[in-house]
N, C-alpha and C positions, 0 to 999 in steps of 0.2 A: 386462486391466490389473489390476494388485493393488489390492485398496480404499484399501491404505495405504500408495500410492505415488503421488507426483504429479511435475509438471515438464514442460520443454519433449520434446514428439516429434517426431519426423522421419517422415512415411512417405513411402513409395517403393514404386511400383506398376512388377514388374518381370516379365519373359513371357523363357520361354526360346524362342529357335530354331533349334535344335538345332546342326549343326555351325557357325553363324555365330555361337551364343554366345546371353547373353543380353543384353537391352536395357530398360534404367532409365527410368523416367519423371521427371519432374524433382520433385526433392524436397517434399513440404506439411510446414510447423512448423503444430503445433499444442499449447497449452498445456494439460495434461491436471490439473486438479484435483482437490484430494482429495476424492472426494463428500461422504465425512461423516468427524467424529470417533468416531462412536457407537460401529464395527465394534472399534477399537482401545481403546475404553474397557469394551467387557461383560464380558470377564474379570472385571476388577477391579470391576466393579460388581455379579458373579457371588457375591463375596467377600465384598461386603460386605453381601449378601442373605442369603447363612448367618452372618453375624456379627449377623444381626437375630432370628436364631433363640433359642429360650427357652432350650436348653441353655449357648449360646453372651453370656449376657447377661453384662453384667461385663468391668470393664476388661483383667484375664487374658489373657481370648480375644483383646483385640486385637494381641497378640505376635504373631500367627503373620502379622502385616506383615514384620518382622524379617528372617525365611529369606527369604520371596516377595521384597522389593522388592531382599534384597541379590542372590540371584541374578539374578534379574532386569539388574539393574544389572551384575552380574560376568560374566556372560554375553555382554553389550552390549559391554561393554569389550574383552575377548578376540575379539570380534570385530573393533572397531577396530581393535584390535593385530593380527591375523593377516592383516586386508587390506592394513594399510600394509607387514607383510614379503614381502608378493608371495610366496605361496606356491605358485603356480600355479592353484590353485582357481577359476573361478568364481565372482565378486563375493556373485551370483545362490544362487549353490549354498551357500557356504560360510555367508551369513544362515538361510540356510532349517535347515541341520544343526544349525549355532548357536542357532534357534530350540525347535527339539524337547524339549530340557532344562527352556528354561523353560513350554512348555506343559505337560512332565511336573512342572513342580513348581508351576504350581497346580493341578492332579487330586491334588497332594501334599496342598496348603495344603488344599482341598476335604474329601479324607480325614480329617486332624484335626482339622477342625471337625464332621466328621459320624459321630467315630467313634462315639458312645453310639448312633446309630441305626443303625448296621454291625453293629457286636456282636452277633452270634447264638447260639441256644443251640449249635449244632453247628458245628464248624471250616471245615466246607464251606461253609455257607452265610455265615460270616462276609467266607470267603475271595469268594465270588460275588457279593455284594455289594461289597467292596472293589473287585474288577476293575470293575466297572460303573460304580463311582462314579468311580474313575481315569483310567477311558477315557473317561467322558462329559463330564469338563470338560476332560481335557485333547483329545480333540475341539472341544470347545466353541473353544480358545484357538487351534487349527488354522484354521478356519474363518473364524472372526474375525479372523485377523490374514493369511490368506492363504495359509496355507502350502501348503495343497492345489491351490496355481495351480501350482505349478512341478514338476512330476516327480511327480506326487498321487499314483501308486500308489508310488515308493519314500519319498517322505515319509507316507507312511500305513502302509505295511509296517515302517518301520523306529520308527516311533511307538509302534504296535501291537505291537508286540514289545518296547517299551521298558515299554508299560505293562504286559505279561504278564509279563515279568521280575522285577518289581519287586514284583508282588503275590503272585509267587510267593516269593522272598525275602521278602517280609514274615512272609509266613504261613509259612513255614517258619523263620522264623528265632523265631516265638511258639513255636511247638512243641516248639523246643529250649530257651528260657527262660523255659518257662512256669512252672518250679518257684520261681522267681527272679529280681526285674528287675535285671542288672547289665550298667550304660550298656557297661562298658567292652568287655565279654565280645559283648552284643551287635553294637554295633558291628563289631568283628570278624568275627562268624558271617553279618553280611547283605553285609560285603565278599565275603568268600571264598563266599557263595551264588551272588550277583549274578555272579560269574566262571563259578561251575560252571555256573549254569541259561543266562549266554548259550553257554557253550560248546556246552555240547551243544545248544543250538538251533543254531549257525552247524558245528557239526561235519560234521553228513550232506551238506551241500553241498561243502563241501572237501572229502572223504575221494571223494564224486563227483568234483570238480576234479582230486584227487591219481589217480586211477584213467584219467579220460580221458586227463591226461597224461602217464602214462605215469610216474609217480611224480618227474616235474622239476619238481615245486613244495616248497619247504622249507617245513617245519615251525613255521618262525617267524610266516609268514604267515599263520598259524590264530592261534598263541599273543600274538604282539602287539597286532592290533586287538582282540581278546578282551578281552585284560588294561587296552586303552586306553577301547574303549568301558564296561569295568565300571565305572573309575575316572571315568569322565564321569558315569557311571549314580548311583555311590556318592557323590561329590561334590553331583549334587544332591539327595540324600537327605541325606546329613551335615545340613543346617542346620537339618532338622526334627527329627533327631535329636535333637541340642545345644537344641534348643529344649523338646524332651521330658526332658531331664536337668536345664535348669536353670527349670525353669518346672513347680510342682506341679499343676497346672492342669492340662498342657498333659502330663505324666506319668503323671497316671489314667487320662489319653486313650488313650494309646498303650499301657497296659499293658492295659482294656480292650480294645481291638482288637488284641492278641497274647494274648489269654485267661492274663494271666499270672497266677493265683493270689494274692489280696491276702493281705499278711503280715498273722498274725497276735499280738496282740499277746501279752504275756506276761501272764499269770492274777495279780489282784492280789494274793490271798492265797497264795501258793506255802509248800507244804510244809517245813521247814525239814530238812537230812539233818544223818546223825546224827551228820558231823563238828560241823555249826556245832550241834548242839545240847547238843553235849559242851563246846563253848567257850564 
């Protein structure tokens, strides 16, 4: 039973006999409580343990609630909304998928409170760091909230791959603007990553798929869930983005952890040329 689910159960002790079928025992109610609130609070109390950090001192830092509680919140909702349109999903299932976004966006929230201790001299080790610190809280938020009770090796495969993704688009997308921070350019470049790197991760299994069967699977079925999961991927990165553009704070951070080259400013004595010295 999930830590962070409680209510009335039913069990029923039931034996098969083979061609006479099987046979029920008569039903037990039993009210199953939630044991604790602790499991569903340590994220957030994860959060607020690096917001105590000396880097992190100052009212600034405490924005990066903002992203975290709205998706949080906007995630929760689209789940209300997709169970009430009976999508055929599994109640079960479709919480758990709906979940994964937001345990990727506190190993988000995580990352940009830890990026000055991320930053490394070398891109790789910047980069291995990152991944580490991504996947351990948002582990941490798996765990705690249960997700690993239900299908644990595809909610943990497909997590893991969420957080590989992303750290990989990160760091590639520093690389490319590193000469430069521009919100808008970036933006763009960690969209179209996010699509390229799940691609080719989910490609070799389709291209298998498309071989065993004999090439009667369309093309679309690669390119759609691609292009749907980047934009689940992207959207929950967006809010920390927009958090890094409008928040100088919160802007050193992230160009820091893209090794972006700080501008430099312009020399205050500058040379005057020989038009304006002629005027």
């Amino acid at each position: 039973m999930p830590l962070n689910a409680g209510g009335k159960l039913t069990i029923v002790a039931s034996s098969g006999l083979g061609a006479l079928g099987s046979r029920d025992g008569l039903p037990i109610a039993y009210n199953w409580g939630l044991p604790s609130i602790a499991p569903l609070l340590l994220p957030w109390l994860a959060i607020l343990g690096l917001l105590a950090l000396k880097p992190n001192h100052g009212w600034s830092a405490w924005w990066i609630w903002l992203p975290l509680a709205g998706l949080a919140a906007g995630w929760h909702c689209l789940e209300l909304a997709l169970q009430s349109l009976r999508t055929g999903l599994p109640e079960e299932m479709l919480e758990v998928l709906l979940d994964i976004p937001v345990a990727l966006a506190f190993g988000l929230a995580a990352v940009w409170l830890l990026s000055n201790y991320l930053r490394q001299q070398h891109h790789l080790l910047t980069f291995l760091c990152l991944l580490l610190t991504l996947a351990g809280f948002s582990l941490l938020v798996a765990v705690s909230w249960s997700l690993m009770t239900t299908n644990s090796l595809q909610v943990g495969i497909v997590l893991a791959v969420g957080v590989l993704v992303s750290s990989v688009a990160l760091s590639l997308g520093g690389l490319i603007c590193r000469g430069r921070y521009r919100p808008l350019g970036l933006y763009l470049w960690l969209f179209i990553l996010l699509a390229v790197v799940w691609l080719v991760i989910v490609a070799p299994s389709f291209l298998f798929a498309l071989m065993t069967s004999g090439g009667r699977i369309a093309w679309n079925e690669l390119f759609v869930p691609v292009l749907a999961v980047a934009t689940v991927n992207f959207a929950t990165l967006l809010p920390f983005l927009i958090l890094s553009s409008a928040s100088p704070f919160f802007r050193e951070r992230l160009k820091a952890l893209l090794h972006v080259k700080p501008e430099v400013p312009p020399p205050l004595n500058m040379p005057l040329s020989d038009a304006q010295l002629k005027t």
